[in-house]
C-alpha positions, -999 to +999 in steps of 0.1 A: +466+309-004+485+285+016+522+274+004+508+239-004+494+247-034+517+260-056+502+281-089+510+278-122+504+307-143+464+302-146+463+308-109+450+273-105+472+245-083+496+222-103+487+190-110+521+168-096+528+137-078+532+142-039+561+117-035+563+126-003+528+121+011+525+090-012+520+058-008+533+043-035+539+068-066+520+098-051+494+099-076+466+096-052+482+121-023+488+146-055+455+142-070+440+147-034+463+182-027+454+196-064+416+187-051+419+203-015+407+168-002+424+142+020+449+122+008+433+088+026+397+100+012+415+096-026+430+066-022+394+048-005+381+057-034+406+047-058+410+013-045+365+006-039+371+020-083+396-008-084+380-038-067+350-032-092+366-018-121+401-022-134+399+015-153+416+035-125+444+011-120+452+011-156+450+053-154+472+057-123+499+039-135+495+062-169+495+092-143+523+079-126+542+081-158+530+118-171+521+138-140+558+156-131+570+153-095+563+178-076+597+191-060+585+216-031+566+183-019+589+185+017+589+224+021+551+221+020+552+194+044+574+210+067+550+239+060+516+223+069+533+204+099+544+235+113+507+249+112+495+217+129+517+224+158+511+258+167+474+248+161+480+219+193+501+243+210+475+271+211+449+243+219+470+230+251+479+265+260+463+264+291+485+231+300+517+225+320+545+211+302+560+211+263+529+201+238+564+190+211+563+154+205+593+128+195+578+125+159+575+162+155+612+168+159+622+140+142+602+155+107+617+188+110+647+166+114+640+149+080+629+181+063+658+199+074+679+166+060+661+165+024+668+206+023+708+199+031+708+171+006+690+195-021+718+219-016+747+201-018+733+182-050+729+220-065+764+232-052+782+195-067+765+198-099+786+208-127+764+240-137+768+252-106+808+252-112+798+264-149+781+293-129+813+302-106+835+298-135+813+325-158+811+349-129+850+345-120+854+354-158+833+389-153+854+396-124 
């Protein structure tokens, strides 16, 4: 099972909103990775539903509301880009010269700056200094 899916304890893949592959709430992009399908497939779909019913826009703004966010939305991203370019590089193995591109450095770039920002919001948060303060107390 690949990272991108994340269980819950049924064994089946959460239901949550991709905010990162979204569009506009990630409803669509996390309907499409609980689905295994593609993200631009989902949203086709939801907007040929749209143009001749008005059910599914009504629904995805109730989705937008209920389904939770799903947080490990950039480590899986990081995850599948990763995948994607060892898959070129083994593809252009036989070719002269570095197969890394401008845009893949700059989103390990922007994963690596939504990890750093993650951390410092958990080590500035006040049960984090609840924590330190508890354990200083055992010591």
């Amino acid at each position: 099972m690949s990272p991108a899916t994340e269980p819950n304890s049924a064994g089946r893949p959460r239901l949550t909103r991709n905010k990162v592959d979204g569009k506009l709430g990630g409803v669509c992009a996390g309907i499409a990775d609980y689905l295994g399908w593609d993200h631009n497939m989902v949203r086709i779909l939801t907007i040929l539903l749209v143009l001749f019913t008005a059910l599914p826009l009504i629904a995805y703004f109730i989705l937008w509301i209920v389904m939770p966010k799903n947080t490990r939305a950039p480590y899986i991203r990081e995850y599948r880009e990763q995948t994607q370019s060892r898959q070129k590089q083994k593809a252009a193995a036989g070719t002269a010269g570095s197969s890394t591109t401008y845009s893949d450095v700059q989103s390990k770039f922007r994963s690596l700056e939504m990890r750093l920002q993650d951390l410092e919001r958990s080590i500035t948060s006040k049960e984090w200094k609840l924590n330190r303060d508890f354990r200083d107390l055992e010591s």
